[in-house]
C-alpha positions as CSV (number, residue, x, y, z in Angstrom):
1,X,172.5,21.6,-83.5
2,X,170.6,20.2,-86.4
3,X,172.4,18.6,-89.0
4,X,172.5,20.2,-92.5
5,X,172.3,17.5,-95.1
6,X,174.3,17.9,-98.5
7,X,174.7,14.0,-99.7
8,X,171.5,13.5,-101.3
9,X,174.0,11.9,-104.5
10,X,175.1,9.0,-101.6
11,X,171.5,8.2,-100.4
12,X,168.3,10.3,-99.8
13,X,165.6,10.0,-97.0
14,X,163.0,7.9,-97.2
15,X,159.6,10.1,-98.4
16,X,157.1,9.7,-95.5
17,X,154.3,8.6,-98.0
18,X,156.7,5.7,-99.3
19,X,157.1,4.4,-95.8
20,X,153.2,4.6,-95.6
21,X,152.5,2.7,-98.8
22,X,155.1,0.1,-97.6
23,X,153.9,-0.4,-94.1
24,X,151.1,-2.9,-95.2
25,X,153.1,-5.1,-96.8
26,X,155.7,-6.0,-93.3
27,X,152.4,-6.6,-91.7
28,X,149.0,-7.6,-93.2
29,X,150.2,-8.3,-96.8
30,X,153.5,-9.8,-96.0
31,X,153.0,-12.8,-98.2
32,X,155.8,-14.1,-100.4
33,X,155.0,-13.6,-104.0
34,X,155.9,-16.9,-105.0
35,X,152.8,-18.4,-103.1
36,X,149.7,-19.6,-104.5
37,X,147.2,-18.7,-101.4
38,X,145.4,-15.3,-101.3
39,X,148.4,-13.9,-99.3
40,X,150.7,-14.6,-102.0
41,X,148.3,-13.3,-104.4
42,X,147.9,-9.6,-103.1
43,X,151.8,-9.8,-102.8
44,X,152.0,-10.5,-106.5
45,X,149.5,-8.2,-107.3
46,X,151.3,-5.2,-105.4
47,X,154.9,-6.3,-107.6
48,X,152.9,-6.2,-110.7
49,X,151.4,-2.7,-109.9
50,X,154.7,-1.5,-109.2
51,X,156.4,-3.1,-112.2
52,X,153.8,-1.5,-114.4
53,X,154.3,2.2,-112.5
54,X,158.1,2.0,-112.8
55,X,157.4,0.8,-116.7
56,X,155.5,3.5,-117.6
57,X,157.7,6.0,-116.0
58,X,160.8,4.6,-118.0
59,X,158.6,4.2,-121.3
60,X,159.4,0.8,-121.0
61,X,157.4,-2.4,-121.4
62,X,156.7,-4.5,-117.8
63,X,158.1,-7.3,-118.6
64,X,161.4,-5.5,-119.8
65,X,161.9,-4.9,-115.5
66,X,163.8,-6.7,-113.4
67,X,163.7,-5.7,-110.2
68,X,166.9,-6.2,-107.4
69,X,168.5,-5.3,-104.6
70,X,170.1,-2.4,-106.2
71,X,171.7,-0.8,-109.1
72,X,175.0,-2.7,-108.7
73,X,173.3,-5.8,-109.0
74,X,171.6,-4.3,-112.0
75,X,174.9,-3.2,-113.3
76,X,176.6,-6.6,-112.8
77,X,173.7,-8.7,-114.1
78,X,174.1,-6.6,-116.8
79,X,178.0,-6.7,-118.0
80,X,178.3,-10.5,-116.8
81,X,175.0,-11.8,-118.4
82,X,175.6,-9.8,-121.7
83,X,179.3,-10.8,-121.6
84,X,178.0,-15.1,-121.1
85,X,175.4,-14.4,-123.8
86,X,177.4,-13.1,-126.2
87,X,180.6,-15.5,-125.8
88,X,180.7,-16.8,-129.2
89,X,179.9,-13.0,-130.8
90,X,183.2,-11.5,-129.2
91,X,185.0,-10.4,-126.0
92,X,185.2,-6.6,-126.3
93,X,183.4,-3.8,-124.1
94,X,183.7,-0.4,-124.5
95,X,183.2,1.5,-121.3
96,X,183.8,5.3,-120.3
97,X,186.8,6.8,-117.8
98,X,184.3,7.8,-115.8
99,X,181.7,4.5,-115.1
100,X,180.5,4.1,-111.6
101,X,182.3,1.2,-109.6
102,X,179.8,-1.1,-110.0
103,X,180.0,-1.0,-113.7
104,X,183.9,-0.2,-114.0
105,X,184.9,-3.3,-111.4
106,X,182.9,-6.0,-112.9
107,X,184.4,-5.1,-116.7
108,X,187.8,-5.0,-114.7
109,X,187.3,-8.5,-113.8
110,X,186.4,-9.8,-117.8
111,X,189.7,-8.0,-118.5
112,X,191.4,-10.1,-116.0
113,X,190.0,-12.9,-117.4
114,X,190.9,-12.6,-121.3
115,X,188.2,-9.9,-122.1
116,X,189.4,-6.7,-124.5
117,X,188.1,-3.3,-122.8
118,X,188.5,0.2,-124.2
119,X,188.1,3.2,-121.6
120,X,187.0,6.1,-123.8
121,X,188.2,9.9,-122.7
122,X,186.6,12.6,-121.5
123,X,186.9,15.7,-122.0
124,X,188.0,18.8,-119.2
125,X,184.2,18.8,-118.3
126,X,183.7,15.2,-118.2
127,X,181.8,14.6,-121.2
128,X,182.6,11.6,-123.4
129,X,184.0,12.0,-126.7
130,X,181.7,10.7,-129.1
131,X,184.4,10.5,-131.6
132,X,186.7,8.1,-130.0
133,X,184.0,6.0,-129.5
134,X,182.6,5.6,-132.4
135,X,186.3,4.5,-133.2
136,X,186.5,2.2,-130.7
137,X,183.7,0.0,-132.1
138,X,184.8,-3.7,-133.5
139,X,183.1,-6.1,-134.8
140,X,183.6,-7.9,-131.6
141,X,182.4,-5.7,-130.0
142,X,179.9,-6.9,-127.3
143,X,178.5,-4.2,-124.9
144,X,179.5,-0.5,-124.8
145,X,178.9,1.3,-121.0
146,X,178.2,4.7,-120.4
147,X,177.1,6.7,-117.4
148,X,174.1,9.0,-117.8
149,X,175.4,11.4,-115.3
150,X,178.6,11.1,-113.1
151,X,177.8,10.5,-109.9
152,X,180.8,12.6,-108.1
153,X,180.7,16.0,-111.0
154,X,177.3,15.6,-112.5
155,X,177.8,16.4,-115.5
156,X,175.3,14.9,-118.0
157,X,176.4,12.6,-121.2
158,X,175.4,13.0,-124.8
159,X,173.0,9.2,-124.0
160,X,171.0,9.6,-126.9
161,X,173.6,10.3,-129.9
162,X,175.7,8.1,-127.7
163,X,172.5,5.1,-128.2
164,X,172.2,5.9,-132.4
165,X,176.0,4.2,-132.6
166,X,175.2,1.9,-130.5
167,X,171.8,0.6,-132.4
168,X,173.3,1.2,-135.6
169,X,176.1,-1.0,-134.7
170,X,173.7,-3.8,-133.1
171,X,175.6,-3.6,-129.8
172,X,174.2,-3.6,-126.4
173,X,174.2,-0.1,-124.4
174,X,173.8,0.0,-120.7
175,X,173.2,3.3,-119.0
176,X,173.9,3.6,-115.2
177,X,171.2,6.2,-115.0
178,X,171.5,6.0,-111.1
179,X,171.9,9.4,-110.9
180,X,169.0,10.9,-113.0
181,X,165.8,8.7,-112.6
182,X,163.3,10.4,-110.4
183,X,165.2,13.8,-110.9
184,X,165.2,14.2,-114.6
185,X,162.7,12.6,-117.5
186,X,164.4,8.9,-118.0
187,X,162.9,7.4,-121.2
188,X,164.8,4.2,-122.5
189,X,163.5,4.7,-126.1
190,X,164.8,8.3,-126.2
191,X,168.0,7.3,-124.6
192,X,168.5,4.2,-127.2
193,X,169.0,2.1,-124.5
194,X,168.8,-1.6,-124.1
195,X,169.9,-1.9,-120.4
196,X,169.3,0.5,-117.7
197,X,169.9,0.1,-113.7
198,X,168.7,2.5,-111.2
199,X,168.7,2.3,-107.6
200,X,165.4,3.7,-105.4
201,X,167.3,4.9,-102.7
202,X,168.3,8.0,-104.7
203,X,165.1,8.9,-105.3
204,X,163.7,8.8,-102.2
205,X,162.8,5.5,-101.9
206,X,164.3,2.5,-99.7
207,X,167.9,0.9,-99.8
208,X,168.2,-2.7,-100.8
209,X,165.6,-2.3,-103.7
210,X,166.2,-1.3,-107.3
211,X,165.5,-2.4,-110.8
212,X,167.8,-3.4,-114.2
213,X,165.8,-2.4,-117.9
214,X,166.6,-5.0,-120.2
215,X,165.0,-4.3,-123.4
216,X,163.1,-7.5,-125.3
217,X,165.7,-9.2,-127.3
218,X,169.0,-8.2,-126.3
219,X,171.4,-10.5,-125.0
220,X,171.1,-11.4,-121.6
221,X,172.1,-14.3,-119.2
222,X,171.0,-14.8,-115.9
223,X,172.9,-13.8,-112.8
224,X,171.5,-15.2,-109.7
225,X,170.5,-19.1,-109.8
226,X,168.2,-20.8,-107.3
227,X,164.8,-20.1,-108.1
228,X,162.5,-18.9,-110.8
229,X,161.3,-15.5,-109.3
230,X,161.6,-12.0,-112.1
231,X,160.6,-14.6,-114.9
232,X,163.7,-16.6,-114.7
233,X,166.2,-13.4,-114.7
234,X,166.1,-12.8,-110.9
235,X,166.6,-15.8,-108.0
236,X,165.6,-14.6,-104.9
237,X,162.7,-14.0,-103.2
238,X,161.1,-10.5,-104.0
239,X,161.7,-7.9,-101.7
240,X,157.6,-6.7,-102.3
241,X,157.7,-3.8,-99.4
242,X,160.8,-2.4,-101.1
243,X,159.3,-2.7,-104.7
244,X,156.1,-0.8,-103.2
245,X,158.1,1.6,-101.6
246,X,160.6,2.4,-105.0
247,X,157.1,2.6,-106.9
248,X,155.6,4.6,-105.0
249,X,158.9,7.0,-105.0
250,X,158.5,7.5,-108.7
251,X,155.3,8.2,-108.8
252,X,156.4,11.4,-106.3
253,X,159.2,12.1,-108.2
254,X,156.7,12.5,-111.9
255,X,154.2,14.4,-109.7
256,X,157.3,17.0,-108.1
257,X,160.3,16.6,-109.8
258,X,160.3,19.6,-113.0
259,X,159.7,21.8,-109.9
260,X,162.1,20.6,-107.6
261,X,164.9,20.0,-110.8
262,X,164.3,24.0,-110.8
263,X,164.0,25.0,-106.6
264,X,167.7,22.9,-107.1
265,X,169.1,24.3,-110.1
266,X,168.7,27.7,-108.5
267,X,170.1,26.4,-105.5
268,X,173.1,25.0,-106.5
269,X,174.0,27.8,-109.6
270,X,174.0,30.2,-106.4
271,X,176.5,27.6,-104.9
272,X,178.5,27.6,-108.4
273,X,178.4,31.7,-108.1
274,X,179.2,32.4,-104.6
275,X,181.7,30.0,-103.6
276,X,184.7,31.3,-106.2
277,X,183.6,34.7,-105.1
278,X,184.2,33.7,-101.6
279,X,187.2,32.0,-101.5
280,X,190.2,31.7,-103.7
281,X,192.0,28.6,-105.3
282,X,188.6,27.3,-106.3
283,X,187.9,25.2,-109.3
284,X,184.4,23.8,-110.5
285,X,184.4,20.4,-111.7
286,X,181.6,19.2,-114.4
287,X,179.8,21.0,-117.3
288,X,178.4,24.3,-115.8
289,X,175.2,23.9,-117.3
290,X,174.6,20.3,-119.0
291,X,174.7,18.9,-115.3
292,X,172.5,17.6,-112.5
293,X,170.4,20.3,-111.0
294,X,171.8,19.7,-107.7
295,X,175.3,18.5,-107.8
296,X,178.3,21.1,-106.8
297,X,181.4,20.2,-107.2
298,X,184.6,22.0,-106.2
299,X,188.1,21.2,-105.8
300,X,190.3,23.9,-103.5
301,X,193.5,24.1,-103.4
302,X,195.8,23.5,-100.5
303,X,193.2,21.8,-98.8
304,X,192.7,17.8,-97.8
305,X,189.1,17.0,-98.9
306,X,189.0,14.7,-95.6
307,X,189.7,17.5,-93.2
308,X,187.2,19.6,-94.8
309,X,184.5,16.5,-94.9
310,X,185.5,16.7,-90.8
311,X,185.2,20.1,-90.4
312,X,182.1,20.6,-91.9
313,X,180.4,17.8,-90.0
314,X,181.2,19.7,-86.8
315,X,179.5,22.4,-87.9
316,X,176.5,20.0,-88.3
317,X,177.1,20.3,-92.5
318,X,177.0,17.1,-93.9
319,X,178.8,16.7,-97.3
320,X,181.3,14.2,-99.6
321,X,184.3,14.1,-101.7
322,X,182.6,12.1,-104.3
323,X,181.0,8.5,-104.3
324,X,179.8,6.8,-101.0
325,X,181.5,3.6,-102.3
326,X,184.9,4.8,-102.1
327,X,184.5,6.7,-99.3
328,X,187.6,6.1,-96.8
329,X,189.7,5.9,-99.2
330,X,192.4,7.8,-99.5
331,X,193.7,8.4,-103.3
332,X,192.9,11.1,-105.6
333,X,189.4,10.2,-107.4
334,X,189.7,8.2,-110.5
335,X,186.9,10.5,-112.1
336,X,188.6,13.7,-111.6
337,X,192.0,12.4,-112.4
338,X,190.3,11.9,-116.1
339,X,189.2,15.3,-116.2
340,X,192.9,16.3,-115.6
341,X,192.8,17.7,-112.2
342,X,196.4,17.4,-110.1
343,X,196.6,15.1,-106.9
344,X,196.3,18.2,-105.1
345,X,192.8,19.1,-106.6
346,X,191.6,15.9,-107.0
347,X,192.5,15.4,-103.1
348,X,190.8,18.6,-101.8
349,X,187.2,17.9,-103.5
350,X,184.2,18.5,-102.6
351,X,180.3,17.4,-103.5
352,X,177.2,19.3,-102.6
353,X,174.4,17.5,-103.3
354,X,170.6,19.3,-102.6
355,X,167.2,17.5,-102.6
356,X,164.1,17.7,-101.6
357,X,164.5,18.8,-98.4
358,X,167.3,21.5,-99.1
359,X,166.7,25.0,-98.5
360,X,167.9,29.1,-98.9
361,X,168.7,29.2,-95.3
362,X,170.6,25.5,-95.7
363,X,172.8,27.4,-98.3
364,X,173.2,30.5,-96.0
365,X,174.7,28.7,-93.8
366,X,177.4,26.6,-95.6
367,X,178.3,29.9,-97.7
368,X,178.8,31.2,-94.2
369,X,181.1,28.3,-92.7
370,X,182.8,27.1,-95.9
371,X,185.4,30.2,-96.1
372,X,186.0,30.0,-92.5
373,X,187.0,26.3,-92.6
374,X,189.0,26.9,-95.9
375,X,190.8,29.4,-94.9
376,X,191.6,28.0,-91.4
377,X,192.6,24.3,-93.0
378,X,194.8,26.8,-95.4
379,X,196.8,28.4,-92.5
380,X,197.0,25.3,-89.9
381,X,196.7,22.1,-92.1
């Protein structure tokens, strides 16, 4: 039985064409970039080509990209280095209810250790109120954190009002825009932001590769310490095959994604339809329409959201509750608790993600099995 895959928000496959533009680089240019010979230099040729590629995509100047090993690394180089380079400034960050681990957990630790953080609401569709915000700003203020689309309900934020307050104020803004590059247009001027992480293996790229947008000028210390490798920002040595492969993702991604954003959008509003039609005690979390194209999300009643994750997956349907960090364990979701969903919702959730790869007959199928399952998990627990 083939498997049907609904996790593209967790990871995507690799596009064949990126694992052909990478091959060269394991093999006959697998030089480190660091190196003066001719080896080195067609490694650091091929980083630079890709830096400028992701650059343009983003709007962004090259030499505003580091790249790393993933957007958590992006996200903690940036909430550590702007918290150490802004010590004598102040000691507060403002971040949403809804941040991504990665941003949430290393802005848990500065509270731990003396730092003043403000979690702003959301509202029943999980958009942040711009309002309380705005409030929240002090003059000690030192970086404000906001997710450009939630990664378990997909709904989108208000980025670019959120940005104005944020440059007006001459405070730092990080968007965790791992959800939306290579699926919708990302450009950091439009978005007002100074730092922006993304991740490569949601777009169709390779894991372990990824890149932080630091804008020129804003405060920034390094993270990793050992060598002089991303003009100082970045120690370690460069991961070129991965780079390669994440550049040559986005490029895909300009060429395909408006039509693909609307194969998915069609996709999943017949999911958003059909499935409260189907079965009852069904409730759709995130904005119905300011949201990813191909994020589903559904909490049903009665149900355990691990039970149904199991029974779907022996139906050959593979789906989540939410994040892929988190998965295993069991507690409602943080996120949905914000939007004021009960334990008993936020425990029986569900995530359908599409891609490129998704299809009618792919949807067929889980509108199909998803009743059956409900209603048996219902009747026998």
């Amino acid at each position: 039985m083939d498997q049907i895959y609904f996790d593209y928000g967790a990871t995507t496959p690799c596009d064949p064409l990126v694992v052909k533009a990478m091959e060269p680089y394991f093999f006959e240019r697998f030089g480190n970039a660091s190196s003066p010979h001719e080896s080195g230099r067609t490694a650091r040729k091929a980083l630079e080509d890709s830096r400028e590629i992701l650059a343009r995509f983003l709007g962004s100047q090259r030499d505003e990209i580091i790249f790393t090993s993933g957007a958590t690394e992006s996200n903690n180089q940036a909430v550590f280095g702007a918290a150490r380079a802004q010590r004598k400034k102040g000691n507060h960050i403002i971040i949403s209810k809804i941040e991504h681990h990665s941003v949430f957990e290393p802005v848990e630790f500065l509270k731990s250790h003396g730092y003043e953080v403000s979690e702003i609401d959301v509202d029943e569709n999980g958009v942040v109120d711009l309002k309380a915000l705005k409030a929240a700003v002090k003059p000690q203020t030192i970086l404000i954190a906001v997710i450009h689309a939630n990664n378990e309900i997909g709904s989108l934020q208000p980025i670019s009002q959120i940005g104005a307050i944020t440059q007006a104020k001459h405070i730092p803004f990080l968007v965790d825009a791992v959800q939306t590059v290579g699926h919708i247009p990302v450009d950091v001027d439009e978005l007002n932001a100074d730092f922006l992480s993304l991740a490569a293996h949601k777009f169709y790229g390779p894991k372990g590769v990824g890149a932080l947008y630091a804008r020129r000028g804003t405060p920034l210390a390094r993270h990793l310490l050992g060598g002089d490798q991303e003009r100082g920002w970045r120690a370690s040595t460069q991961n070129v095959a991965g780079v390669v492969g994440l550049a040559k993702a986005i490029e895909l991604c300009e060429q395909n994604m408006a039509k693909e954003a609307k194969q998915q959008a069609q996709l999943r509003d017949r999911l958003l339809a059909e499935v409260p039609q189907r079965i009852q005690g069904v409730k759709i979390n995130g904005h119905r329409q300011e949201r990813l194209s191909n994020n589903a999300h559904f909490s049903f009643a009665g149900v355990k959201g691990e039970a149904l994750l199991m029974a779907l997956d022996r139906k050959g349907i593979a789906a989540s509750m939410g994040s892929a960090c988190t998965s295993g364990a069991i507690k409602p979701s943080r996120i949905l608790k914000a939007i004021g969903l009960s334990n008993d919702l936020a425990l029986g959730s569900l995530r359908i993600t599409l891609g490129r790869w998704t299809t009618t007959e792919h949807i067929d199928r889980l509108l199909e099995e998803l009743p059956l399952i409900i209603e048996r998990l219902r009747t026998h627990g």
